[in-house]
N, C-alpha and C positions, 0 to 999 in steps of 0.2 A: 831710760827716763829717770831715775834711780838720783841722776849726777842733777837736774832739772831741781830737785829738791834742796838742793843743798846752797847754802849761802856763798861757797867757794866755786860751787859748778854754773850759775848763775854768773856769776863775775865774770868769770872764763867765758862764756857764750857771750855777755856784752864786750868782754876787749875783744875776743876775735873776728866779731861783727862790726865794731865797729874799725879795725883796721882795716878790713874790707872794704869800707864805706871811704877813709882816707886812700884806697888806691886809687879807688873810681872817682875819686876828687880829683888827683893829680893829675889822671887820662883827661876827664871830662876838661879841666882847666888846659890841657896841650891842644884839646880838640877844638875849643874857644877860641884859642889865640890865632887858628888861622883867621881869623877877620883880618889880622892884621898884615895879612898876604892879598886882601883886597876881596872884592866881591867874591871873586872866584875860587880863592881857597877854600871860603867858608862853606861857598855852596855845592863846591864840587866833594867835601867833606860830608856834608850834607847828604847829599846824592847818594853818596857809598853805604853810609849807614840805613838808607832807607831801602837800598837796594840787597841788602841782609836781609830784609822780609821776617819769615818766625824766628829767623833767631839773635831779630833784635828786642824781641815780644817776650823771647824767653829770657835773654837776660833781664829785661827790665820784672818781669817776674820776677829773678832772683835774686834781685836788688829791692825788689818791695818787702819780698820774705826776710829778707836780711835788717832792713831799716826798723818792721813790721819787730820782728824778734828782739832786737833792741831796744826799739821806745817802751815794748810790753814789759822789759825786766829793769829796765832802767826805772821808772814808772813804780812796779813794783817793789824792789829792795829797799827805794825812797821812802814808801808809804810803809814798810815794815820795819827802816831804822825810825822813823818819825812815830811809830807807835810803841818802837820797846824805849821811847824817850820823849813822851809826848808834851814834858815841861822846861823841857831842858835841865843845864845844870847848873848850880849856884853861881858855880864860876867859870864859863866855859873857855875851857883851854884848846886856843888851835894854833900850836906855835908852828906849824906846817902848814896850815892852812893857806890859802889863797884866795883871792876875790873868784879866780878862775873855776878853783875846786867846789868852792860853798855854792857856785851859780850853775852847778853842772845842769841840771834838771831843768831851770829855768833857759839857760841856754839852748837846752835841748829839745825843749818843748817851740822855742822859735824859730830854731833851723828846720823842723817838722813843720809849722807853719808855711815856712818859706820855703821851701819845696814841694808844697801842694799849689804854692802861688803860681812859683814857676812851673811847674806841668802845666797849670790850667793859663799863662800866657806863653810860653812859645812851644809847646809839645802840642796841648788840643788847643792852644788858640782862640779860645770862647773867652779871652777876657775884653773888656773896650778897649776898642781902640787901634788894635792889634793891625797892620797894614800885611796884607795877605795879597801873592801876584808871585810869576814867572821871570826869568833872565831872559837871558837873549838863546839861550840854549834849552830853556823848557824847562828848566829846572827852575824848585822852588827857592825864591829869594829871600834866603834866612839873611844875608845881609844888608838888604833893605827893612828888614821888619825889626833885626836887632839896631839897627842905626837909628830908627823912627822912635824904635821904644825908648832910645836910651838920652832923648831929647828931650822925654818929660823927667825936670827937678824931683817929681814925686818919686815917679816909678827909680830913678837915679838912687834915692832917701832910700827906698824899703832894700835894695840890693846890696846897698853900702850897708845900713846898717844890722844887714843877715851877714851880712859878711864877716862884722866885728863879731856878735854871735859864734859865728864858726869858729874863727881865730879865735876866742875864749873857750871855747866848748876844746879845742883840738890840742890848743898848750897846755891841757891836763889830763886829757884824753890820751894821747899817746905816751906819754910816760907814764901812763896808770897802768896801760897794757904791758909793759914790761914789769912791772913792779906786780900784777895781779899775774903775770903769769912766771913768776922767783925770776926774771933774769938781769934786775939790778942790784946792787951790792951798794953802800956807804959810800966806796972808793968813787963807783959808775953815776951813782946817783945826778950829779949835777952836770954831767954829759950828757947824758940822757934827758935831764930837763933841759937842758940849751938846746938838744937836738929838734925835741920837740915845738918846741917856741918857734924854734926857725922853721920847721916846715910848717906849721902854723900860720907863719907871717907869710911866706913863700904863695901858700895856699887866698893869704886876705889880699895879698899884692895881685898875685899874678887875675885873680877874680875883679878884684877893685879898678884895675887898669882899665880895663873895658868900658863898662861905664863912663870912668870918669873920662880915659880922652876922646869919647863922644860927644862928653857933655860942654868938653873944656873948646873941643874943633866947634860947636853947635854959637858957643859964647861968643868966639871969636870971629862967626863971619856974621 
């Protein structure tokens, strides 16, 4: 508990948790995409993961403890560098800085937002509105209920724009985690941040697509 104390061993626990959190993005977003295999990818997808029983319970557990652990220290370090600097400085110098970097916490705090949203509409379902019912095979129809949702403009707005959220939070996010844990150099530096932008973007695209060509097939017939 020793390392918990420490301003270095804290950091380490946020970038390893939060690369964690970028895997389960990646999967979650290939698991998505079967929509675009038709009803039945989605729900036959569906089907599989719910038919995992506890130990879809417990991974989601240990993804709560993971997200749970990182907003608490993130959260944290925030409110201890904003108190060993609580006026700022005369002149402040952020020749490194980024719109990306300075909004980490703010970002972070609305991806945490939007992922309580989404539980509480398509995981428990208790939000309005929600279209709930069977296929032709008994199985539940997550792609009637994602298609209905994705026809209100509103619900469209809050998704798209968690999304940019993300994309912000993630293109400094993951090159932080190489840099917080020694394994970029000067040389590496600007490969490692293009890398991360791009799975960044990869992540706002491949999430963004859904919605909008819902929203764009909804406009056109």
């Amino acid at each position: 508990m020793q390392i918990l104390k420490s301003v270095v061993g804290r950091k380490v626990l946020m970038a390893i948790t939060g690369q964690c959190m970028v895997l389960f993005a990646v999967v979650h977003m290939m698991g998505n995409s079967s929509i675009f295999v038709g009803p039945d990818g989605i729900n036959a997808y569906a089907k599989h993961l719910h038919d995992l029983g506890p130990l879809v319970w417990l991974f989601r557990a240990g993804l709560f403890s993971l997200v749970s652990v990182h907003i608490f220290y993130g959260i944290q370090l925030t409110l201890e560098n904003n108190t060993a600097n609580p006026t700022g400085y005369a002149v402040k110098k952020q020749l490194k800085a980024t719109f990306s970097s300075s909004t980490m916490i703010w970002t972070g705090i609305l991806i945490a937002c939007f992922i309580g949203f989404h539980i509480l509409h398509f995981t428990a379902r208790v939000t309005q509105g929600v279209v709930q019912g069977v296929d032709a095979l008994g199985r539940f129809d997550v792609f009637t209920m994602v298609v209905s949702a994705f026809k209100n403009g509103g619900i469209v707005s809050v998704y798209l724009a968690s999304m940019v959220a993300l994309y912000l939070h993630l293109s400094h996010g993951i090159q932080s985690f190489f840099q917080t844990l020694g394994w970029n150099t000067d040389r590496t530096q600007c490969t490692i941040s293009a890398i991360g932008k791009a799975v960044a973007f990869i992540l706002l695209a491949g999430y963004a697509v859904i919605p909008l060509s819902i929203m764009a097939s909804a406009l056109i017939k």
